[in-house]
N, C-alpha and C positions, 0 to 999 in steps of 0.2 A: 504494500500500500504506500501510494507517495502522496504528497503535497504538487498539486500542479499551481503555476501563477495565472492570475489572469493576464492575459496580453493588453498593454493600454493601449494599444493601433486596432483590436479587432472591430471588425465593423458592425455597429450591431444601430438597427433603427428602433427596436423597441424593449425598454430597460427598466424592469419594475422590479420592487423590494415590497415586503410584506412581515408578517408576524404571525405565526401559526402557534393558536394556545393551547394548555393542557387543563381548561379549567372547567367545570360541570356545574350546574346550578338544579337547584332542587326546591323549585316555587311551592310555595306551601297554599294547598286548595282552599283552607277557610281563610286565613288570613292576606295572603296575597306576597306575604313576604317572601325573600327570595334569600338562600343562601349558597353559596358558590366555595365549592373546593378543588384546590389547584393541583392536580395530577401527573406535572411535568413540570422541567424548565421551558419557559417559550423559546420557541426556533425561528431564525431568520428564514425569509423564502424569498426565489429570487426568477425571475425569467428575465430570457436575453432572445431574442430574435433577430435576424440577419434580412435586409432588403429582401423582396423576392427574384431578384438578380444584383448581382453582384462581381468586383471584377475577378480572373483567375487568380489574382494574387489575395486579394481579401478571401477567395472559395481554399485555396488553401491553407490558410491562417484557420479557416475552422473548421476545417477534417482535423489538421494538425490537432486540434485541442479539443475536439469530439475522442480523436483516436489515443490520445496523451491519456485521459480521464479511464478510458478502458472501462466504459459504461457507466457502471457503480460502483467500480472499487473505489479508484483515487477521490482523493481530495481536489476541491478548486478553492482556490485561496481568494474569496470576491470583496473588491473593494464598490464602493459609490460611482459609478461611471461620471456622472453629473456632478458631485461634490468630492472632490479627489484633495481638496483643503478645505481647510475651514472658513468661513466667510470672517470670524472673528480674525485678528490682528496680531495674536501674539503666535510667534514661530521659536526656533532654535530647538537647543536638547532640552527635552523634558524628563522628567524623574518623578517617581510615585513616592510618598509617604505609604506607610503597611496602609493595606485595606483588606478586613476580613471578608469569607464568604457572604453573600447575602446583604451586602454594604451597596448602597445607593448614593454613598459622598466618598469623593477622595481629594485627599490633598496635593495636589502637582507643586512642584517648583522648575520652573519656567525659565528661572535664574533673572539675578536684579535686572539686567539689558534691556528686559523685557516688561519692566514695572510701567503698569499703565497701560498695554496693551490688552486684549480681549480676548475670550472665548465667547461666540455667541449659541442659545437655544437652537438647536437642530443642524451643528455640528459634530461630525466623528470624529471617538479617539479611539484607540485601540491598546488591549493591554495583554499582558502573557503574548506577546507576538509571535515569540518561537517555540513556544511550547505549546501541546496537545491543548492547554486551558486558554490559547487567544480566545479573547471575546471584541467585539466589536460595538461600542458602548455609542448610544446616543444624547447629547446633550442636550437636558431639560433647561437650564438656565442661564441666563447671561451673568457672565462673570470677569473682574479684571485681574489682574497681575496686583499684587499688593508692593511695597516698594521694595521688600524682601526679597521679590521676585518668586511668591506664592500664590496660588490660586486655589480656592476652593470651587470643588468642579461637583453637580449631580448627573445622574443619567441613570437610563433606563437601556436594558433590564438591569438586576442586580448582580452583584459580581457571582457567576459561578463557581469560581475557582477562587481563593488569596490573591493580592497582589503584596509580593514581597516588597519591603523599605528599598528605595533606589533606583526600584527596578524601571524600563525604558517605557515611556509613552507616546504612543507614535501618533501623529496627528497629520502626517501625510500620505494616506490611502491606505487606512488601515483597514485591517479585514475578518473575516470570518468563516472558518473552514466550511463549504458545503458537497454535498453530494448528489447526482445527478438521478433525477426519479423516475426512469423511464430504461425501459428493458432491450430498447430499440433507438437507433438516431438514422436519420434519411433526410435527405435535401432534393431539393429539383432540380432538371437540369429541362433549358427553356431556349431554344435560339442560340446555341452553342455557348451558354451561360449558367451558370447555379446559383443557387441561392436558396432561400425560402431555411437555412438553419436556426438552430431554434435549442434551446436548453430549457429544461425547468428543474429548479434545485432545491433544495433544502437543508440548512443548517444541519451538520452532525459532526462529533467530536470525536476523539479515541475512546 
């Protein structure tokens, strides 16, 4: 089993993200009240679609990475096609303060350079990058650099795994292992042209 990357060149015309949940709810018939129990961690879900023609060189960038993937074994390492930085302001090396499992705040240091600059709501960070527990975190809040060069950061979901003291936060297209859910992959071919490829994924970890 490998880690495949996403390629930032492939061509793709249609790029949606989702959230698939584990949680059940059990409406109660006299009173109307409703109560909801969570059965999983939520998983990222992702489709990519390709033009329905496309040139020979973009048609081979995605067999290459249909055929890399080897169906459903590998991993695809998927970043934000659209938001590949953050729209907030503050960049350089980042560094996590510990964060326990099931933590919705973490503390970054940004470093002083960066005092005053920004994380803005419905930015990506990414933490456990190279290990089995990367998750790929969304930012709930707008926050700035303190002049420490600290920020306090939320996001959704919560942390799956620890973030160890120090460890690296990447906030340039950072990602989320998924895997491809489909038993079969085919493309068209149309006027001595292909196209019409197409992925549907879903978040899964080691």
């Amino acid at each position: 089993m490998a880690i495949v990357a996403l390629p930032v060149d492939l061509l793709v015309s249609q790029h949606s993200f989702g959230v698939r949940r584990y949680d059940i709810t059990f409406p109660g018939g006299d009173t109307g009240a409703v109560q909801t129990a969570v059965h999983g961690f939520p998983r990222r879900m992702c489709s990519l679609t390709s033009p329905p023609l496309i040139s020979d060189e973009d048609a081979a960038r995605w067999r290459t990475l249909l055929h890399a993937l080897d169906g459903r074994v590998n991993h695809l390492a998927v970043h934000d096609r659209l938001n590949p930085e953050p729209r907030g302001t503050a960049r350089g090396a980042w560094t996590a303060s510990a964060a326990g499992a099931g933590s919705a705040v973490m503390t970054i240091n940004a470093g002083a350079a960066q005092a005053g600059k920004t994380l803005l709501a419905g930015d990506w960070i990414g933490v456990n990058q190279m290990s089995s527990g990367r998750q790929m975190l969304h930012v709930q809040a707008d926050t700035t650099v303190d002049g420490n060069g600290w920020m306090l950061v939320s996001f959704k979901p919560v942390l799956r795994i620890a973030v160890a003291a120090g460890s690296v936060v990447v906030w340039q297209r950072p990602t989320c292992l998924m895997k491809s859910q489909s038993d079969e992959d085919s493309w068209s071919v149309s006027k001595g042209k292909q196209g019409g490829f197409s992925l549907d994924l879903l978040e899964q970890w080691f």
